[in-house]
Every structure is written in C-alpha cells, then in structure tokens.
Backbone as CSV, one residue per row, in Angstrom:
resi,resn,N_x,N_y,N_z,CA_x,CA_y,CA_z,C_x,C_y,C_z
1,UNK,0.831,-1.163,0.000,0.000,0.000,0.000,0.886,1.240,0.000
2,UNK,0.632,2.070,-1.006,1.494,3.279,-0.940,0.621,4.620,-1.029
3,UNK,0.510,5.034,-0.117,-0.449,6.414,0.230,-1.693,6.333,0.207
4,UNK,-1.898,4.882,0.749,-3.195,4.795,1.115,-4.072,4.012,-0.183
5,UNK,-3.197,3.656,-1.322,-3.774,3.596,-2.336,-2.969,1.590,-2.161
6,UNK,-3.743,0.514,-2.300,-3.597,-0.824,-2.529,-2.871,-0.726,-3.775
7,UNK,-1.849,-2.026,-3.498,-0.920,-2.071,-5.442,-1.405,-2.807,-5.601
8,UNK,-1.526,-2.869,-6.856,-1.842,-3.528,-7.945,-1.505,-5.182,-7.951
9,UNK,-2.197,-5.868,-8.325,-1.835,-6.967,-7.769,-1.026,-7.448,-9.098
10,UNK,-0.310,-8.727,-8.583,1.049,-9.507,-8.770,0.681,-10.128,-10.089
11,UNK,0.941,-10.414,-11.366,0.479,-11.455,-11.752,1.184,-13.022,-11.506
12,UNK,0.122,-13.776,-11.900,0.467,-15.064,-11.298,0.799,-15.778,-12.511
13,UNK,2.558,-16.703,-11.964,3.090,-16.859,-13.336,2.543,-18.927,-13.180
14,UNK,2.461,-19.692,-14.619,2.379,-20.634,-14.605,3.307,-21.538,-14.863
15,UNK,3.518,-23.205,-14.752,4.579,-23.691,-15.371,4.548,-23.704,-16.644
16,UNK,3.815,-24.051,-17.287,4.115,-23.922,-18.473,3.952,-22.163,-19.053
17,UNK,4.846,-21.857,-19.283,4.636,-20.114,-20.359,4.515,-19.743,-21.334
18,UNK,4.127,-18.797,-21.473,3.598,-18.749,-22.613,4.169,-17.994,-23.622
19,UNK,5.544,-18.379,-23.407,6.311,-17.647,-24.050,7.502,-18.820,-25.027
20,UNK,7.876,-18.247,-26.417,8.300,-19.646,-26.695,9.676,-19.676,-27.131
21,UNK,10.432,-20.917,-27.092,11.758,-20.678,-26.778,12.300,-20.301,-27.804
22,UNK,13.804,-19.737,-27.898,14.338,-19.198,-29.518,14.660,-20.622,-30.318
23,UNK,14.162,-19.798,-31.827,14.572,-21.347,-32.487,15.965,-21.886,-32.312
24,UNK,17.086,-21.598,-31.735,18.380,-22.403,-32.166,17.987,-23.308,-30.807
25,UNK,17.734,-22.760,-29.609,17.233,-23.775,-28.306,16.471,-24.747,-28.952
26,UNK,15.616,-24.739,-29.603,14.553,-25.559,-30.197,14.993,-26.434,-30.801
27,UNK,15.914,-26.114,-31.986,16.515,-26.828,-32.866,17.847,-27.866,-32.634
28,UNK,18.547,-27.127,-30.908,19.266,-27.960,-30.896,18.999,-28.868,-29.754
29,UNK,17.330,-28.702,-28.991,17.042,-29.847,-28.027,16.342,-30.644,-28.974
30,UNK,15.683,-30.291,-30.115,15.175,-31.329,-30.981,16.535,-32.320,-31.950
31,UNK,17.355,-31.971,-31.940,18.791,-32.581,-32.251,18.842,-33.866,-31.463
32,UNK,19.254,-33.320,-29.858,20.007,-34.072,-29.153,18.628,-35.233,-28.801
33,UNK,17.482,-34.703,-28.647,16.549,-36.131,-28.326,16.107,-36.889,-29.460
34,UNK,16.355,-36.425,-30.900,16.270,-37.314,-32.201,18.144,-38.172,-32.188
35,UNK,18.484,-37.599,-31.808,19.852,-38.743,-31.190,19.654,-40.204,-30.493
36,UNK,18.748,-39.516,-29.360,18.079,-40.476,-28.120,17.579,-41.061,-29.169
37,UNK,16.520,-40.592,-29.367,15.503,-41.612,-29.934,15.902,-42.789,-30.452
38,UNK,17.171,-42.243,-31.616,17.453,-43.487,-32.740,18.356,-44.409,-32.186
39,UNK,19.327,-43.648,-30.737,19.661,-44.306,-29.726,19.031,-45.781,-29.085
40,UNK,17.902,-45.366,-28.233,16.892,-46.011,-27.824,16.251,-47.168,-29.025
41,UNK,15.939,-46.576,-30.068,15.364,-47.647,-31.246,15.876,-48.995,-31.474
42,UNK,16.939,-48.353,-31.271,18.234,-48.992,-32.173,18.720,-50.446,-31.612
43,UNK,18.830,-50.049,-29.822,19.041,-50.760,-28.628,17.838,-51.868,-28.634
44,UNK,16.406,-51.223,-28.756,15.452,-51.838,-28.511,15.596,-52.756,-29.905
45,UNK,15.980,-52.684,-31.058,15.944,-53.502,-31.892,17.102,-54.510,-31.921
46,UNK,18.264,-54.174,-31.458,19.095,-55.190,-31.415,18.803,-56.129,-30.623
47,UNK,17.996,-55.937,-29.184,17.634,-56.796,-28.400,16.861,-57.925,-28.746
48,UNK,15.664,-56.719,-29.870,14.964,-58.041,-30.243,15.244,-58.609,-31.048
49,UNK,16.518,-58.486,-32.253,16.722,-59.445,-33.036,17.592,-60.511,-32.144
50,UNK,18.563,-59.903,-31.101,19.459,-60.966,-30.869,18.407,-61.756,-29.791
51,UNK,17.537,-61.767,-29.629,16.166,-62.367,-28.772,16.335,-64.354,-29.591
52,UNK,15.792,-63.867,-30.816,15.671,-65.244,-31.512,16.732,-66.607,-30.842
53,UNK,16.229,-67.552,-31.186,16.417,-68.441,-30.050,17.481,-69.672,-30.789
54,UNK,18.010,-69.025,-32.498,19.245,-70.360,-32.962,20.324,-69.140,-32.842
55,UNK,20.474,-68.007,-32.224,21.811,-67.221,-32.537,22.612,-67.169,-31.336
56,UNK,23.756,-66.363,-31.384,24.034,-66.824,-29.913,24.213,-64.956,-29.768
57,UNK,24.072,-65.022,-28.659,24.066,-63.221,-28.353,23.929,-62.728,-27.248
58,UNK,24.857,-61.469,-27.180,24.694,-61.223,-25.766,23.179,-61.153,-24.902
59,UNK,22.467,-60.977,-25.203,21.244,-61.801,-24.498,21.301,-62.937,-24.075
60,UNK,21.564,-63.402,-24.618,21.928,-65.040,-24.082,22.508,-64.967,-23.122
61,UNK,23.831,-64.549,-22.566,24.695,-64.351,-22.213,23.758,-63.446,-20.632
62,UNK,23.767,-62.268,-20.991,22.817,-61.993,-19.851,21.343,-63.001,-19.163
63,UNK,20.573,-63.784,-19.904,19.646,-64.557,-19.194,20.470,-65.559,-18.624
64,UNK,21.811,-66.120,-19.244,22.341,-67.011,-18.456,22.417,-66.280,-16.633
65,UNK,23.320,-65.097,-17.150,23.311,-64.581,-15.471,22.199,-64.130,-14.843
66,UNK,21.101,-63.316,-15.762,19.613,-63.390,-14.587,19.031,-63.451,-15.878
67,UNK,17.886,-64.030,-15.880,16.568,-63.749,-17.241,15.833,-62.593,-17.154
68,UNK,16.285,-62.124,-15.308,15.275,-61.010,-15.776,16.302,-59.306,-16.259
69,UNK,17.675,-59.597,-16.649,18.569,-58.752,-17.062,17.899,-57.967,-17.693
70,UNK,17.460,-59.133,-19.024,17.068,-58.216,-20.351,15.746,-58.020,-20.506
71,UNK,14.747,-58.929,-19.319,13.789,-57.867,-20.165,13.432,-56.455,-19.055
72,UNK,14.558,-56.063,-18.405,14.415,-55.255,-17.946,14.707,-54.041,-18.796
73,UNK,15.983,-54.247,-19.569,16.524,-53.771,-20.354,15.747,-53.100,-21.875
74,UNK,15.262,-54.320,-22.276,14.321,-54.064,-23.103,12.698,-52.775,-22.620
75,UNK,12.173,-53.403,-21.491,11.319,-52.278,-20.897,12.139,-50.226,-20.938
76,UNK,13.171,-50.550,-20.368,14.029,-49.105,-20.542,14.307,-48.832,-21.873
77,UNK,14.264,-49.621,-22.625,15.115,-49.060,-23.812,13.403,-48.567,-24.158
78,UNK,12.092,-49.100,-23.960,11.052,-48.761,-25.327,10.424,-47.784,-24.109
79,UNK,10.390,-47.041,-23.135,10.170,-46.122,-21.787,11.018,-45.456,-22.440
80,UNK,12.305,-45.394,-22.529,13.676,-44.510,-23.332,13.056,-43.520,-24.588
81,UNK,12.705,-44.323,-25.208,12.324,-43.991,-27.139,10.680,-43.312,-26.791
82,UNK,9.986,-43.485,-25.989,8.432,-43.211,-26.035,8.940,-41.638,-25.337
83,UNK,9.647,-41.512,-24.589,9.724,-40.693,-23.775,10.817,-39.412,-24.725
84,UNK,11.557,-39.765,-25.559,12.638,-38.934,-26.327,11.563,-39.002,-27.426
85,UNK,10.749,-39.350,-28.200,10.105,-39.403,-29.341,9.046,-38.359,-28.997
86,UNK,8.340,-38.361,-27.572,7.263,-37.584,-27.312,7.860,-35.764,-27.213
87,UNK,9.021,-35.930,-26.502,9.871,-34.828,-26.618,10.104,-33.970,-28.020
88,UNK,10.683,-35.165,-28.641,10.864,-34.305,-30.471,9.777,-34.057,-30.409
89,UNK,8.712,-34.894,-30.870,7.452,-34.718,-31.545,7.252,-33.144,-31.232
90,UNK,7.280,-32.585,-30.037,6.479,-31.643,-29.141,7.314,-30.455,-29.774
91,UNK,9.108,-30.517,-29.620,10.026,-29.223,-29.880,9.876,-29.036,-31.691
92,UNK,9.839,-30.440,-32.350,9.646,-29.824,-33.496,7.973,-29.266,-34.127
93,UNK,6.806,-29.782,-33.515,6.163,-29.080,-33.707,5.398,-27.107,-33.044
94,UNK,6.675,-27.358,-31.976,6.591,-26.084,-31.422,7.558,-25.066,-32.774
95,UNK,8.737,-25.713,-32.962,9.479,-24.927,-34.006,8.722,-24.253,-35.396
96,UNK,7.915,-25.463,-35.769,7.544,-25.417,-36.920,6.491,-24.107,-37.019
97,UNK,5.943,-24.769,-35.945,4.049,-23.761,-35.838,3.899,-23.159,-34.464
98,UNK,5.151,-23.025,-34.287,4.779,-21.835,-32.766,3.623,-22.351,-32.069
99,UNK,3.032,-23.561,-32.140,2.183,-23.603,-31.713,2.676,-25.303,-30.053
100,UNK,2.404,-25.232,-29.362,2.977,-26.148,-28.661,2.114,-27.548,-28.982
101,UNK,2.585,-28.770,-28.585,1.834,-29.980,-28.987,0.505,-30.086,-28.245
102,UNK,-0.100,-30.870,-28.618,-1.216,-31.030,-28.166,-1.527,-32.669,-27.824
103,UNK,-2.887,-33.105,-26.811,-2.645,-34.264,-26.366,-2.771,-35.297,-27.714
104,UNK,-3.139,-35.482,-28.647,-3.436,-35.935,-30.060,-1.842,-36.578,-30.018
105,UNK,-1.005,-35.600,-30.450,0.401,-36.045,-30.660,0.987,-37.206,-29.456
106,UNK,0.901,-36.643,-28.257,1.127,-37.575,-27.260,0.768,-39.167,-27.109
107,UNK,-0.967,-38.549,-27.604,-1.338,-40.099,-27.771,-1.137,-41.103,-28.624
108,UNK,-1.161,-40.436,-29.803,-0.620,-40.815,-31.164,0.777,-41.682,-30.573
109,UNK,1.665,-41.167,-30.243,3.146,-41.634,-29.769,2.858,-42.814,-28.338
110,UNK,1.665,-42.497,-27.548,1.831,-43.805,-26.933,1.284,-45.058,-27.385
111,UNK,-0.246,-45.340,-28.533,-0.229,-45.739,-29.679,0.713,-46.767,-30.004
112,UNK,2.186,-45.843,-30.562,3.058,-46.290,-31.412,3.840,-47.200,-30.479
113,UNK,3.973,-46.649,-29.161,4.970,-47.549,-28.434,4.601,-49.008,-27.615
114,UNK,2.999,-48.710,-28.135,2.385,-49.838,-27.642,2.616,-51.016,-28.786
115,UNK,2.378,-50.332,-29.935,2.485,-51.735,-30.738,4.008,-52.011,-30.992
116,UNK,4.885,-51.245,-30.868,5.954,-51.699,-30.986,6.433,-52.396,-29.747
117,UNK,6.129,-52.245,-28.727,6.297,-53.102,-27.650,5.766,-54.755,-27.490
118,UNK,4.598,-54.781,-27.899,4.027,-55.554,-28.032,4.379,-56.278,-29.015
119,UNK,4.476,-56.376,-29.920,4.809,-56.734,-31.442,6.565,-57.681,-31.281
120,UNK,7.019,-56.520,-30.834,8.881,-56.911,-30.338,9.006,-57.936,-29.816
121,UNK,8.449,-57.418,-27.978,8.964,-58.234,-27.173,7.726,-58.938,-26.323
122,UNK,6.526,-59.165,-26.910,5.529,-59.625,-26.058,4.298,-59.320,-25.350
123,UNK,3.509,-59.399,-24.353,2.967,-58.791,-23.551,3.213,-58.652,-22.426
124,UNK,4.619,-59.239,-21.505,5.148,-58.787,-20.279,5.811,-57.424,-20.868
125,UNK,6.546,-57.506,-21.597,7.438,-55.927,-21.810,6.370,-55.479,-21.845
126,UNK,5.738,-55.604,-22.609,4.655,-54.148,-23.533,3.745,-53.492,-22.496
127,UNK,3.253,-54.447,-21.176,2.822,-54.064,-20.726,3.469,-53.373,-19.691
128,UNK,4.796,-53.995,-18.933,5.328,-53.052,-18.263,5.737,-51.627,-18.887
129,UNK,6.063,-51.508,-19.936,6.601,-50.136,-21.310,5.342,-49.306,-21.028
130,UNK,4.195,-49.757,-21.037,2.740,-48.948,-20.844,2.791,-48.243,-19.830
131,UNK,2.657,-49.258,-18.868,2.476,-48.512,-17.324,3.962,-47.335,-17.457
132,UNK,5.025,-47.839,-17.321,5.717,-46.885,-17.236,5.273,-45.322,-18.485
133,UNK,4.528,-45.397,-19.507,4.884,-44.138,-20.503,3.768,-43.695,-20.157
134,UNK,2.543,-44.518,-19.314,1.162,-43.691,-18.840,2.178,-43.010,-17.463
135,UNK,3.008,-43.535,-16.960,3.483,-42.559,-15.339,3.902,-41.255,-16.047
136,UNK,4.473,-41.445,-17.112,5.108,-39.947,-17.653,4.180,-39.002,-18.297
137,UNK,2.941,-39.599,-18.863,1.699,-39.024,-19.598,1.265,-38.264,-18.510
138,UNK,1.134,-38.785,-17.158,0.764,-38.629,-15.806,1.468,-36.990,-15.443
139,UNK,2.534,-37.490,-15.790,4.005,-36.234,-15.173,3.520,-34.983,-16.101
140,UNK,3.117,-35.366,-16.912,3.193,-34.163,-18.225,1.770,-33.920,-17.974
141,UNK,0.920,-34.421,-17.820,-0.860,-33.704,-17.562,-0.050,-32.960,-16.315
142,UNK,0.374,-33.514,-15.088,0.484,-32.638,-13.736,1.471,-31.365,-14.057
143,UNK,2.211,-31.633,-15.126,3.429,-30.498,-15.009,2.451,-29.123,-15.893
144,UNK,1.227,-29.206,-16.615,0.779,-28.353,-16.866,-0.043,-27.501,-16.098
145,UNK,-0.369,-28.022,-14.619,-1.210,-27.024,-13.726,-0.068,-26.702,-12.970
C-alpha cells in the first residue's frame, strides 16, 4: 500500500509459459533427443533381433546370469524412445508452428509404443513399457497445472 492507495496486484506466473523458446534452443534440443531416440530404437531392436532363439548373443549371455537382465533392459530401452520421441514430436512441432503440442500427438506416440512393444517383445514388456509411458503421460498432464 502506498499512500493509502492498494498495489496492484502480482500477476500469477504458470509452469508452463507462454512464451516460446528461440529457435536455435529448439533446434538444438530437438537434435540431441532425435539422437536419443534413434539411440533407444536402435538398442530396442538389437535386443529383439538378438532375442531369436538359434543365434548366440549377448542376451543369451545376460539370461544365463539373470533372465530377468534383459527384459528389464528391453522395458528401458522402449520407456527410453516413447519418452525422447514424445519430446521431439512436441520441440519440433513447437518450431515449426509456434504452436505447442497437443494431447493428439502424445497419444498418437503412446499408440506407437504400444504396438511396438508388443509386437517386439511380447505382452510382459509391452505391458510393463505402458504402465511406465502412462506414469510420464501422468508427469506431463500434472506439469501443466
């Protein structure tokens, strides 16, 4: 209060802003998680080829020492790629259209990681890969209030 007169009140800032980042930030966090991604893909696919059951491969090699090594491994690697894929998706369509992603895209991408989970490595991975990319769907609805 200054001379009797109330100030003006504060505005109240949110997490998400509404303000949007410069394109080279944009361009070079959409870089480094299209890295991840093909990172993550890549991992998740070697696993499942060296999976097949006449080759010999380090999978093998790990279920000898626990079975549940790899499909732990496998769960992180497709949690890894759902989670760096949802990221691009979001920075390059913020780049493109100033406009930020929307839940469509998100879902679209969990969708994708379902059937590729499923498809790969089964319905124990796929379903643990779920639960884990709904906890982060979770993180990202809460990180917007």
């Amino acid at each position: 209060m200054r001379h009797g007169v109330p100030a003006a009140p504060r505005s109240v800032t949110t997490a998400v802003s509404d303000e949007t980042p410069e394109r080279g930030e944009v361009i070079k966090s959409s870089i480094i998680t299209i890295v991840l991604v093909v990172i993550f893909l890549s991992l998740a696919i070697a696993f499942w080829a060296w999976s097949a059951p006449d080759i010999t491969s380090p999978v093998k090699y790990l279920n000898g020492m626990n079975p549940y090594i790899a499909v732990v491994l496998e769960i992180m690697f497709m949690f890894g790629f759902f989670v760096f894929a949802t990221v691009t998706i979001v920075n390059v369509k913020l780049a493109l259209t100033r406009l930020r992603a929307g839940w469509t895209e998100i879902v679209l991408m969990l969708i994708l990681e379902v059937l590729l989970s499923f498809l790969m490595f089964g319905s124990g991975v796929g379903s643990a890969s779920v639960v884990l990319c709904l906890a982060f769907v979770v993180y990202l609805y809460l990180l917007q209030d």
